[in-house]
mmCIF file as Biopython writes it, N, C-alpha, C and O atoms, coordinates in Angstrom:
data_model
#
loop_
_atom_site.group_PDB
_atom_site.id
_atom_site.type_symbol
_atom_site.label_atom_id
_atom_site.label_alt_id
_atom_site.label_comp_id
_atom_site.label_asym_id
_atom_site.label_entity_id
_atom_site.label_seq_id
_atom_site.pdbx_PDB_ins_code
_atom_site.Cartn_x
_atom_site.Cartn_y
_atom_site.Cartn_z
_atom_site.occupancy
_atom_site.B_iso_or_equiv
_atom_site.auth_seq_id
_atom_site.auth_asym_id
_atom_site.pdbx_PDB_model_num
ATOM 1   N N  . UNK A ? 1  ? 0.853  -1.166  0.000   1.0 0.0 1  A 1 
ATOM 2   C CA . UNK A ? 1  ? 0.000  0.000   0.000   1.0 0.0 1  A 1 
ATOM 3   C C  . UNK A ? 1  ? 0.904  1.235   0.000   1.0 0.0 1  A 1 
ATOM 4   O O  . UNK A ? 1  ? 1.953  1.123   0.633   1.0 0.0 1  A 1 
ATOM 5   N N  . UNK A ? 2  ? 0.657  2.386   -0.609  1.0 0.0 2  A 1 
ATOM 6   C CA . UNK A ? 2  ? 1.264  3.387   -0.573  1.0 0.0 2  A 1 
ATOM 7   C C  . UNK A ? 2  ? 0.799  4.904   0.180   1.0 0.0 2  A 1 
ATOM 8   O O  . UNK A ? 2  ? -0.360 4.699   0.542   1.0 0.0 2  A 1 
ATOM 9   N N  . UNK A ? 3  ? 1.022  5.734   0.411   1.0 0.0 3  A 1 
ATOM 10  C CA . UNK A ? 3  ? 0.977  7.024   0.908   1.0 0.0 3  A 1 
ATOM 11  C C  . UNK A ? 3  ? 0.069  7.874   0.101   1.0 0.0 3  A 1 
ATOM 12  O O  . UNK A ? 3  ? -0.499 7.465   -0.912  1.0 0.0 3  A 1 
ATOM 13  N N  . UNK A ? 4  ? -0.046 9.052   0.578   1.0 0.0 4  A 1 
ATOM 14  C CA . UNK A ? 4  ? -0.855 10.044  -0.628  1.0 0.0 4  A 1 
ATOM 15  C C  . UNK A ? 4  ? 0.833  10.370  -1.417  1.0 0.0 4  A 1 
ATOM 16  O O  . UNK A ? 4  ? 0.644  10.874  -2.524  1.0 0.0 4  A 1 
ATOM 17  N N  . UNK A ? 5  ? 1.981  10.241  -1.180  1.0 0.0 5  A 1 
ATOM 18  C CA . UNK A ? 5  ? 2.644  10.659  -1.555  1.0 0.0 5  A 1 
ATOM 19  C C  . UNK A ? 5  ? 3.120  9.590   -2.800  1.0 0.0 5  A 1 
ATOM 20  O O  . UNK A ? 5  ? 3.562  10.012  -3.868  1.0 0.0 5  A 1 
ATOM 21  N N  . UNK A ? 6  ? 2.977  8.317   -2.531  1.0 0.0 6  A 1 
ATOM 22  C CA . UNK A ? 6  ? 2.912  7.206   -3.530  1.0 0.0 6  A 1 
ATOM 23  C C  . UNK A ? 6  ? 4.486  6.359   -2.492  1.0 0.0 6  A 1 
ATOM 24  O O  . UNK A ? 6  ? 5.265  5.547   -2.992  1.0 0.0 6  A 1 
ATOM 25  N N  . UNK A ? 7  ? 4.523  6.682   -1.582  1.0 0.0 7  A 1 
ATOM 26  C CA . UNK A ? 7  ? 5.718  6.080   -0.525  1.0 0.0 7  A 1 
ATOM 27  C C  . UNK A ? 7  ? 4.858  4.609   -0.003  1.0 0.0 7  A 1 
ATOM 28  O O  . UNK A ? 7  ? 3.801  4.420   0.600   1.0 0.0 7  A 1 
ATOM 29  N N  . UNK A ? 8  ? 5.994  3.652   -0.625  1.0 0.0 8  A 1 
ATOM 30  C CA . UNK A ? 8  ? 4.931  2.518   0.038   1.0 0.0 8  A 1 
ATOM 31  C C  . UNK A ? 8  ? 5.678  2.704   1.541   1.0 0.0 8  A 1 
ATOM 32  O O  . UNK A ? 8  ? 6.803  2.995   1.947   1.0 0.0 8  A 1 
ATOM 33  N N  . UNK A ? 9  ? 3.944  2.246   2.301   1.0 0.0 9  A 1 
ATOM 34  C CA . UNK A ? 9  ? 3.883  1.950   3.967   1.0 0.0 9  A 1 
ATOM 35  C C  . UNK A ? 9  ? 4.001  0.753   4.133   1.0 0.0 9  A 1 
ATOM 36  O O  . UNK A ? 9  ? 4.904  0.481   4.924   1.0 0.0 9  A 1 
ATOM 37  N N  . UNK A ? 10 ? 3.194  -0.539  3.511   1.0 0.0 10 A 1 
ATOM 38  C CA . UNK A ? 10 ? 3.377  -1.508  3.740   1.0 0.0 10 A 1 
ATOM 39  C C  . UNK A ? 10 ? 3.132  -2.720  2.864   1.0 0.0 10 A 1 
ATOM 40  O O  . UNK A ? 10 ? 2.771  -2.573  1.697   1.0 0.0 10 A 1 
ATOM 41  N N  . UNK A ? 11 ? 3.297  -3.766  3.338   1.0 0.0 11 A 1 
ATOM 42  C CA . UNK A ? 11 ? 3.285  -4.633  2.043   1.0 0.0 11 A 1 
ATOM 43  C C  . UNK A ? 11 ? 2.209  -5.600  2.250   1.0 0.0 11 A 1 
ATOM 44  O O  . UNK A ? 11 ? 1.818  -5.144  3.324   1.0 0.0 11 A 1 
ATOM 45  N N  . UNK A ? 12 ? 1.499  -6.515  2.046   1.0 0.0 12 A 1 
ATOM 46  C CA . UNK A ? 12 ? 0.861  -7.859  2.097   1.0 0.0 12 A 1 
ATOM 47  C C  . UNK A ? 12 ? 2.140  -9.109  1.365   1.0 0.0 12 A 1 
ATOM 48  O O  . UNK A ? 12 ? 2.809  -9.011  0.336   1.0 0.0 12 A 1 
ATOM 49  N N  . UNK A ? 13 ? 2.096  -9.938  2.137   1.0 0.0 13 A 1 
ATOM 50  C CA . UNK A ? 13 ? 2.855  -10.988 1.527   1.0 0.0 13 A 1 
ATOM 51  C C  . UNK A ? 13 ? 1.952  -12.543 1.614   1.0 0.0 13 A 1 
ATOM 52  O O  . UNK A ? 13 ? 1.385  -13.047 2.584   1.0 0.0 13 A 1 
ATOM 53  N N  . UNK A ? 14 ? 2.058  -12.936 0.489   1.0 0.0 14 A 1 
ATOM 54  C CA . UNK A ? 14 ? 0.838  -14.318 0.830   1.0 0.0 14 A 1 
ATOM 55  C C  . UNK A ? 14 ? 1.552  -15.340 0.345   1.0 0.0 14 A 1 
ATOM 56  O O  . UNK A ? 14 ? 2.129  -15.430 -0.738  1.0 0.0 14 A 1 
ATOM 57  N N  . UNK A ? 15 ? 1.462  -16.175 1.310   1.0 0.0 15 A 1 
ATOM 58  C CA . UNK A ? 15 ? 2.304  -17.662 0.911   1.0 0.0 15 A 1 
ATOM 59  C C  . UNK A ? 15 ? 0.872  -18.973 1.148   1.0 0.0 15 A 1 
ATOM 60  O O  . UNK A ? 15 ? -0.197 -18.858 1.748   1.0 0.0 15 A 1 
ATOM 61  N N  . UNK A ? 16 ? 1.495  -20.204 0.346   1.0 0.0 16 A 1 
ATOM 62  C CA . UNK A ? 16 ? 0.875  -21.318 0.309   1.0 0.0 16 A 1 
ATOM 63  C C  . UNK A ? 16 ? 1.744  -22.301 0.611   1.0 0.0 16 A 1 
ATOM 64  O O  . UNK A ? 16 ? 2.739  -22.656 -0.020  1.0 0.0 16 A 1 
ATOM 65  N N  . UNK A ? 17 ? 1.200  -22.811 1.848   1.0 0.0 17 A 1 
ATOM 66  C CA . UNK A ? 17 ? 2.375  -24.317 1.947   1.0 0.0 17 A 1 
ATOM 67  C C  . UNK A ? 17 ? 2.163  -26.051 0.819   1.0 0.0 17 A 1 
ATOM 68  O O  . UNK A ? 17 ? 1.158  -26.761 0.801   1.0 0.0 17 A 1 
ATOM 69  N N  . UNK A ? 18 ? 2.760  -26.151 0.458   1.0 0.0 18 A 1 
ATOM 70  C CA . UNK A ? 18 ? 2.316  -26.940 -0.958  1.0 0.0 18 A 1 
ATOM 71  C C  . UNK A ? 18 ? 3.123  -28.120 -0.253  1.0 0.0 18 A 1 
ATOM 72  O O  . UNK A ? 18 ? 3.266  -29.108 -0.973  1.0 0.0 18 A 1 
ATOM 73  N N  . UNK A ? 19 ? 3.567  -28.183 0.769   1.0 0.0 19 A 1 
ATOM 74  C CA . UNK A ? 19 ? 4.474  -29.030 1.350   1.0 0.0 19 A 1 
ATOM 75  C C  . UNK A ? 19 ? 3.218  -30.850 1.357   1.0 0.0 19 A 1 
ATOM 76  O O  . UNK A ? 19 ? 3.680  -31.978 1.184   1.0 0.0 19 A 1 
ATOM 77  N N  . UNK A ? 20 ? 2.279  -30.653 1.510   1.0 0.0 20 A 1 
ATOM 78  C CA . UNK A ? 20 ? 1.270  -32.179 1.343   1.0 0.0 20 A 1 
ATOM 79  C C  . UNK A ? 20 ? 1.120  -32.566 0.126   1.0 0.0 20 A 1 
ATOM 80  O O  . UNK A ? 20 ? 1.118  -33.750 -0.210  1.0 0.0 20 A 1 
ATOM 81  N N  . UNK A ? 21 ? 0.912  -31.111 -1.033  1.0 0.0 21 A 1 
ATOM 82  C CA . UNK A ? 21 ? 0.783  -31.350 -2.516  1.0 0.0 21 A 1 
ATOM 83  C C  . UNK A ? 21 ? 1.929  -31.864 -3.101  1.0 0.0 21 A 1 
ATOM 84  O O  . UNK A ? 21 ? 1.778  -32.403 -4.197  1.0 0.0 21 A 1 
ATOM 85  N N  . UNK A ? 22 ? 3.246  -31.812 -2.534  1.0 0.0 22 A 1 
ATOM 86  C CA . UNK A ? 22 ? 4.729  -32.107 -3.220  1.0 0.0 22 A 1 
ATOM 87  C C  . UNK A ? 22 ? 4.597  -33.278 -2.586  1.0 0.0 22 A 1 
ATOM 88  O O  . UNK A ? 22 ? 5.148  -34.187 -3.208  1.0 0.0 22 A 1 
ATOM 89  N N  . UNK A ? 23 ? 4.066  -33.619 -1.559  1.0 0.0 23 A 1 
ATOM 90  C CA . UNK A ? 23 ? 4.171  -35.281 -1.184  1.0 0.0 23 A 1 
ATOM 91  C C  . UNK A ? 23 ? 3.286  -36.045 -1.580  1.0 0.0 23 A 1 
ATOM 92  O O  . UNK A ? 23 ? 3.559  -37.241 -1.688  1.0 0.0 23 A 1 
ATOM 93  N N  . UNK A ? 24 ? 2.218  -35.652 -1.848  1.0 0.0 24 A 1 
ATOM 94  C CA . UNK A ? 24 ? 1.444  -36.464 -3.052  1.0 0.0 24 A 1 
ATOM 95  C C  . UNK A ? 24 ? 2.022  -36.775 -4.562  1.0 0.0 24 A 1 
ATOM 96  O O  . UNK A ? 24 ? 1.831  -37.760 -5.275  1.0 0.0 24 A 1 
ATOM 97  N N  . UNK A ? 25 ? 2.627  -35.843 -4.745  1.0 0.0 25 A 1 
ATOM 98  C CA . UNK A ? 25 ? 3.140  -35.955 -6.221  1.0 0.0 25 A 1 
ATOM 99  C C  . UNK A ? 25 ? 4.318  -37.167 -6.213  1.0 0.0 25 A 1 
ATOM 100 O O  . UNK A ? 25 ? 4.550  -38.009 -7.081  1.0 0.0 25 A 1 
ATOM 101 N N  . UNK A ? 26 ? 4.968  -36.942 -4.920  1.0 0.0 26 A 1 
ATOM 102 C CA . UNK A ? 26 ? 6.130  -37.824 -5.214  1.0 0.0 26 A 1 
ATOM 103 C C  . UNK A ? 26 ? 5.844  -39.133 -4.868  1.0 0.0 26 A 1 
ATOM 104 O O  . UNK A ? 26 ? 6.675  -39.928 -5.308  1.0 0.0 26 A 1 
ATOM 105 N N  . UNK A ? 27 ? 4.640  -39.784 -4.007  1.0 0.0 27 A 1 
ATOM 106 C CA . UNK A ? 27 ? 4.133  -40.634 -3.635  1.0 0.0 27 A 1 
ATOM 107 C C  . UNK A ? 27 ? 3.339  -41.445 -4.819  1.0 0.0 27 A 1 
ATOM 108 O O  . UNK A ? 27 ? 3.328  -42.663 -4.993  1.0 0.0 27 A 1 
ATOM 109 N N  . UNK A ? 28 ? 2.787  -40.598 -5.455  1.0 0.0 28 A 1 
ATOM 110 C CA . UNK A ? 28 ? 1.916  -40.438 -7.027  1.0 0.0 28 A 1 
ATOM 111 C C  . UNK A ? 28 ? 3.084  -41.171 -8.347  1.0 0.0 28 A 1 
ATOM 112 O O  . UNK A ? 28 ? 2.790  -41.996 -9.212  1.0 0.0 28 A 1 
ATOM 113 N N  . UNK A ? 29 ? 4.577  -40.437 -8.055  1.0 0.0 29 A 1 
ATOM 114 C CA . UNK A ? 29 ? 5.733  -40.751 -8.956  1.0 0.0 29 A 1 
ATOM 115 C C  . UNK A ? 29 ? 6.215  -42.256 -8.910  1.0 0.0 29 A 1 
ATOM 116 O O  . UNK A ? 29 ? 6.709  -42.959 -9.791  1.0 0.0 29 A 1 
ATOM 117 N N  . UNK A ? 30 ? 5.838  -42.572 -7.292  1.0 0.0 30 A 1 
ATOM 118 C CA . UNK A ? 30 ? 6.962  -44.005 -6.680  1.0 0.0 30 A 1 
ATOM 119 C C  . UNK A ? 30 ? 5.382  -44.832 -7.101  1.0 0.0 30 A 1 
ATOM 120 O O  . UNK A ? 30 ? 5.438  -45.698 -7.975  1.0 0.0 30 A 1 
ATOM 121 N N  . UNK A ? 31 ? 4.478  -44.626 -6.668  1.0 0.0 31 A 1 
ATOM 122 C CA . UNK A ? 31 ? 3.341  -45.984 -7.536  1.0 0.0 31 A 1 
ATOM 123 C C  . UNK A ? 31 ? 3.433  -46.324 -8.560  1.0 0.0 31 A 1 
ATOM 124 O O  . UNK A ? 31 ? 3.319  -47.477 -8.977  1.0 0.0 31 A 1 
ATOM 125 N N  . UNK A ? 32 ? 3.738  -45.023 -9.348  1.0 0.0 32 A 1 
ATOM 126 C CA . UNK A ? 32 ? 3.299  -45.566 -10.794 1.0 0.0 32 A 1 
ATOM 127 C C  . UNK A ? 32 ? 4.670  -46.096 -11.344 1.0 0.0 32 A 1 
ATOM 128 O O  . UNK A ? 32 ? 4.669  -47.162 -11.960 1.0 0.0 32 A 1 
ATOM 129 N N  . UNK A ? 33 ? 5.792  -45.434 -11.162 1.0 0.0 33 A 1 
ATOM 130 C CA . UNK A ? 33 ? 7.039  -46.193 -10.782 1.0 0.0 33 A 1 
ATOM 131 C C  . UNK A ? 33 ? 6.860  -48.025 -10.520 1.0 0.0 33 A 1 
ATOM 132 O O  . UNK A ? 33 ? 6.987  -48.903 -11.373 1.0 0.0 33 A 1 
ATOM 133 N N  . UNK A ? 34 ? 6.649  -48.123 -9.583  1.0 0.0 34 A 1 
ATOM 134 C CA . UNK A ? 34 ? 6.366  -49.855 -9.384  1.0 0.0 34 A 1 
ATOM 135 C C  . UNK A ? 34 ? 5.298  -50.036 -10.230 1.0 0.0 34 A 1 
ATOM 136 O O  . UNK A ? 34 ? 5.915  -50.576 -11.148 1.0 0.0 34 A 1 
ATOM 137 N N  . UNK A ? 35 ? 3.817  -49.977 -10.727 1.0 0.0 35 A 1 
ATOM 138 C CA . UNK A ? 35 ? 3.745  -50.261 -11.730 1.0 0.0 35 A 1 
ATOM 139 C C  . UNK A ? 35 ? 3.827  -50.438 -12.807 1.0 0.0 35 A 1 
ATOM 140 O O  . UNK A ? 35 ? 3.116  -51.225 -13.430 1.0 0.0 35 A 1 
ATOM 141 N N  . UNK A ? 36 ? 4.859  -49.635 -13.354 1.0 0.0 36 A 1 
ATOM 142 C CA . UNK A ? 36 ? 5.308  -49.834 -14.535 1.0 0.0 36 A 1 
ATOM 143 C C  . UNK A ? 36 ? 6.551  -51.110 -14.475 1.0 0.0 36 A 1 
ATOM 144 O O  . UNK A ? 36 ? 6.653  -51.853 -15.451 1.0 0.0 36 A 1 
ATOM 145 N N  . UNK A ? 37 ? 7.411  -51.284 -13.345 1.0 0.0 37 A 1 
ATOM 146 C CA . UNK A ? 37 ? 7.896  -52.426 -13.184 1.0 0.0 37 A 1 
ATOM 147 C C  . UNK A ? 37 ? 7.265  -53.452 -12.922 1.0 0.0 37 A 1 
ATOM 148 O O  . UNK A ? 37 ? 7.669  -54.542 -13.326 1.0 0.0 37 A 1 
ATOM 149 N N  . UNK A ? 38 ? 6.254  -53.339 -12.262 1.0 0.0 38 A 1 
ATOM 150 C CA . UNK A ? 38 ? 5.453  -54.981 -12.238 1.0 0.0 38 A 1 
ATOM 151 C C  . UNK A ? 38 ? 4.547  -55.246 -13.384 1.0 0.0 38 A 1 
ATOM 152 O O  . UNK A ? 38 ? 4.025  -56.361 -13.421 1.0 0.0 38 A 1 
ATOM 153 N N  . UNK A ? 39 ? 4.284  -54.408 -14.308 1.0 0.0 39 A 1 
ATOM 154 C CA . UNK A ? 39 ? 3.268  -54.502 -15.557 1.0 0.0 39 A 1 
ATOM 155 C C  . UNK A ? 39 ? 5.003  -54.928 -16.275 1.0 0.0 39 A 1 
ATOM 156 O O  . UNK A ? 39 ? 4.787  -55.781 -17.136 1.0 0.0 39 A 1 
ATOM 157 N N  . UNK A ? 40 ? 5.955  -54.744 -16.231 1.0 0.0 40 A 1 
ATOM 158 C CA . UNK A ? 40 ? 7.174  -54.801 -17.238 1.0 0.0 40 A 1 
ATOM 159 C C  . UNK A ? 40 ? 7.706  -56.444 -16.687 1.0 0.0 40 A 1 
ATOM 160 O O  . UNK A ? 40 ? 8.025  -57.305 -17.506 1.0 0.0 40 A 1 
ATOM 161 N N  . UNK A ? 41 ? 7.725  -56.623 -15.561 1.0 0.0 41 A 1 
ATOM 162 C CA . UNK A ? 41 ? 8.162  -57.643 -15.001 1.0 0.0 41 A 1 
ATOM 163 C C  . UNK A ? 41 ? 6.955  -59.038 -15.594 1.0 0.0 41 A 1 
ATOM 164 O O  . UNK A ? 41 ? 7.409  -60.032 -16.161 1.0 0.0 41 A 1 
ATOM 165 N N  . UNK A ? 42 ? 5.281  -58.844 -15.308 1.0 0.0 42 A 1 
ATOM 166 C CA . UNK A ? 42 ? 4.877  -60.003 -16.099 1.0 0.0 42 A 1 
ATOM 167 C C  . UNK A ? 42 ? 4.342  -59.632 -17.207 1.0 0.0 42 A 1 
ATOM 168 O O  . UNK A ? 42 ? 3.242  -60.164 -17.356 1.0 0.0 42 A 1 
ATOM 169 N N  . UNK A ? 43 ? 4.747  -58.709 -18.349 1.0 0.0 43 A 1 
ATOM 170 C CA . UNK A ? 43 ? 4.955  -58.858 -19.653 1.0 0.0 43 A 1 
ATOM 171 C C  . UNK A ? 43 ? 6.075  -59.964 -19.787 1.0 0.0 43 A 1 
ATOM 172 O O  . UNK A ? 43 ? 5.821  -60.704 -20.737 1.0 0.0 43 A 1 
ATOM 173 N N  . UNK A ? 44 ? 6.834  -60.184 -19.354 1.0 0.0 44 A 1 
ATOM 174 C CA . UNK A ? 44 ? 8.075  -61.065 -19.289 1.0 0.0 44 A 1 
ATOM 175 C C  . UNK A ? 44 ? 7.684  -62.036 -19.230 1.0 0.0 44 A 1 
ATOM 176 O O  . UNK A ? 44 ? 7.868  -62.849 -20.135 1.0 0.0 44 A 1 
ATOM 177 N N  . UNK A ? 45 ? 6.941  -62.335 -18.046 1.0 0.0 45 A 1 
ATOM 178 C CA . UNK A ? 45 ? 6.628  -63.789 -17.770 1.0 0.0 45 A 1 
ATOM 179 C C  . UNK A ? 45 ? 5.851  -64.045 -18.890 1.0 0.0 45 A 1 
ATOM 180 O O  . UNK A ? 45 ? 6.096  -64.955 -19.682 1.0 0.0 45 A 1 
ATOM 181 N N  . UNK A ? 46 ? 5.202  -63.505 -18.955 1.0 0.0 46 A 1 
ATOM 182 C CA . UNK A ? 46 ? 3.816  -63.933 -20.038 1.0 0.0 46 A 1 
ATOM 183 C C  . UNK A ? 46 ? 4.541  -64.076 -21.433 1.0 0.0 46 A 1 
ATOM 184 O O  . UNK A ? 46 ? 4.014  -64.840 -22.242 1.0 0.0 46 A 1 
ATOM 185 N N  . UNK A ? 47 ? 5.330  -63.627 -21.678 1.0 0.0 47 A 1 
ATOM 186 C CA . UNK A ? 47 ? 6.199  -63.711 -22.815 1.0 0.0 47 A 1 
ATOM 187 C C  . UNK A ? 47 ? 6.437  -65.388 -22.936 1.0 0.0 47 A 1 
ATOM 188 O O  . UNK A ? 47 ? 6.029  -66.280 -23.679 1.0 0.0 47 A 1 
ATOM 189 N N  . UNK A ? 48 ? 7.370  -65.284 -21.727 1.0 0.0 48 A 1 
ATOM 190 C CA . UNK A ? 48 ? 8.162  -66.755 -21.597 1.0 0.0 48 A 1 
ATOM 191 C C  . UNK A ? 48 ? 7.175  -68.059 -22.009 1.0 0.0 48 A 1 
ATOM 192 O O  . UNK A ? 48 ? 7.306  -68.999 -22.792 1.0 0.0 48 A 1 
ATOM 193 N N  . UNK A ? 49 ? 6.120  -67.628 -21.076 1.0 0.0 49 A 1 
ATOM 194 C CA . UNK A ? 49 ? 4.812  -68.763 -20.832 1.0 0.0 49 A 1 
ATOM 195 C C  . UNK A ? 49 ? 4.378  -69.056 -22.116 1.0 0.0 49 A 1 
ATOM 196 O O  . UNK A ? 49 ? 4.399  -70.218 -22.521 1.0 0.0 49 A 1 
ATOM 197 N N  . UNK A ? 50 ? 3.851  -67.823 -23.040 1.0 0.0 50 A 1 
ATOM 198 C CA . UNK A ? 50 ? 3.167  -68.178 -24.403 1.0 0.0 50 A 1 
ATOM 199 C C  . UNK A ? 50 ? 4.652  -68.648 -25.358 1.0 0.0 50 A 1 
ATOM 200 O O  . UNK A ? 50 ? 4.254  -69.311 -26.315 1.0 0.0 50 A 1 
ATOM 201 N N  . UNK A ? 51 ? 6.009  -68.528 -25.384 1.0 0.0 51 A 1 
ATOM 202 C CA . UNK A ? 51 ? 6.738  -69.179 -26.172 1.0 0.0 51 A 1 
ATOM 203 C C  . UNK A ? 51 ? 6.957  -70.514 -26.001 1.0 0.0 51 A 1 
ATOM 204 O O  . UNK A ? 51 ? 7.223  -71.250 -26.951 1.0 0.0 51 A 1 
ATOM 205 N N  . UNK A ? 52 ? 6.806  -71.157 -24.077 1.0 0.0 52 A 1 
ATOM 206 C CA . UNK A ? 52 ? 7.143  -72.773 -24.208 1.0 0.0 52 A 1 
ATOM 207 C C  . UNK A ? 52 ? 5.576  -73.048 -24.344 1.0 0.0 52 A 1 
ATOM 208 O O  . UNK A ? 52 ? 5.524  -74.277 -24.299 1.0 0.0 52 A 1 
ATOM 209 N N  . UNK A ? 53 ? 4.375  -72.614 -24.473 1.0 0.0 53 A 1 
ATOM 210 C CA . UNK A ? 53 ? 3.101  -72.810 -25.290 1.0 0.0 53 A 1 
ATOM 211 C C  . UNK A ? 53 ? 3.453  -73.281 -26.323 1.0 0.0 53 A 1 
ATOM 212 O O  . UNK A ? 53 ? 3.285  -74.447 -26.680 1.0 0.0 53 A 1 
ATOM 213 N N  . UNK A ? 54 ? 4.203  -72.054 -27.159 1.0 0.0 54 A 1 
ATOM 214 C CA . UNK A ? 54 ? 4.152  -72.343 -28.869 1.0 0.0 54 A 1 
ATOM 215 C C  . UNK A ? 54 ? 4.885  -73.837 -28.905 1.0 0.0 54 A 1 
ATOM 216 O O  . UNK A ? 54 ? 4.329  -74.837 -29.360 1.0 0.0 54 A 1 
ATOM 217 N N  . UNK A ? 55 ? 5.799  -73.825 -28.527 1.0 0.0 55 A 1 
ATOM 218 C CA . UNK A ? 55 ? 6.526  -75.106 -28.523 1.0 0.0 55 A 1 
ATOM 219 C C  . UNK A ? 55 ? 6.146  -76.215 -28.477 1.0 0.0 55 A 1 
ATOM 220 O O  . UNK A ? 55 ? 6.519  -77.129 -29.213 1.0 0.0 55 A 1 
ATOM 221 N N  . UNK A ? 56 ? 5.176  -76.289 -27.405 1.0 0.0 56 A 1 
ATOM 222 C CA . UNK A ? 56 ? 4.594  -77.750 -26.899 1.0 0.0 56 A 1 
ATOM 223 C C  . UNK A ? 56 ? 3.569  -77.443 -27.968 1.0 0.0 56 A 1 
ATOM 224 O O  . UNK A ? 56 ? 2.879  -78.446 -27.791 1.0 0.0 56 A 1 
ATOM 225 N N  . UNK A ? 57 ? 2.953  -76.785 -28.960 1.0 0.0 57 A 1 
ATOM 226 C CA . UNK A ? 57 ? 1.896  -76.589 -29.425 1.0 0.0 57 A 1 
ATOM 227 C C  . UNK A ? 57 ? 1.732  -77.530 -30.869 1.0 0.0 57 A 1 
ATOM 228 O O  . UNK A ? 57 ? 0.692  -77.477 -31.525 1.0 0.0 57 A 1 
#
């Protein structure tokens, strides 16, 4: 805010603590993280399984 003179008197300062929102995100990062290794891990298997299929087939 300023003066009649245009001298600022004082200020407003506004903060947001985002500190729960940054731990969701990174919590959000490490799930999908392991799912993409366990969806990668039995693509594998399932791989393996349908090739000694073909075989015995």
């Amino acid at each position: 805010m300023k003066d009649s003179d245009g001298k600022v008197v004082s200020v407003i300062e506004v903060l947001h603590d985002i500190t729960e929102r940054k731990q969701a995100e990174d919590e959000i990062r490490k799930l999908n993280e392991e799912l993409a290794q366990r969806v990668k891990e039995r693509t594998v298997d399932l791989e393996q399984k349908n090739a000694k299929f073909e075989l015995s087939a």
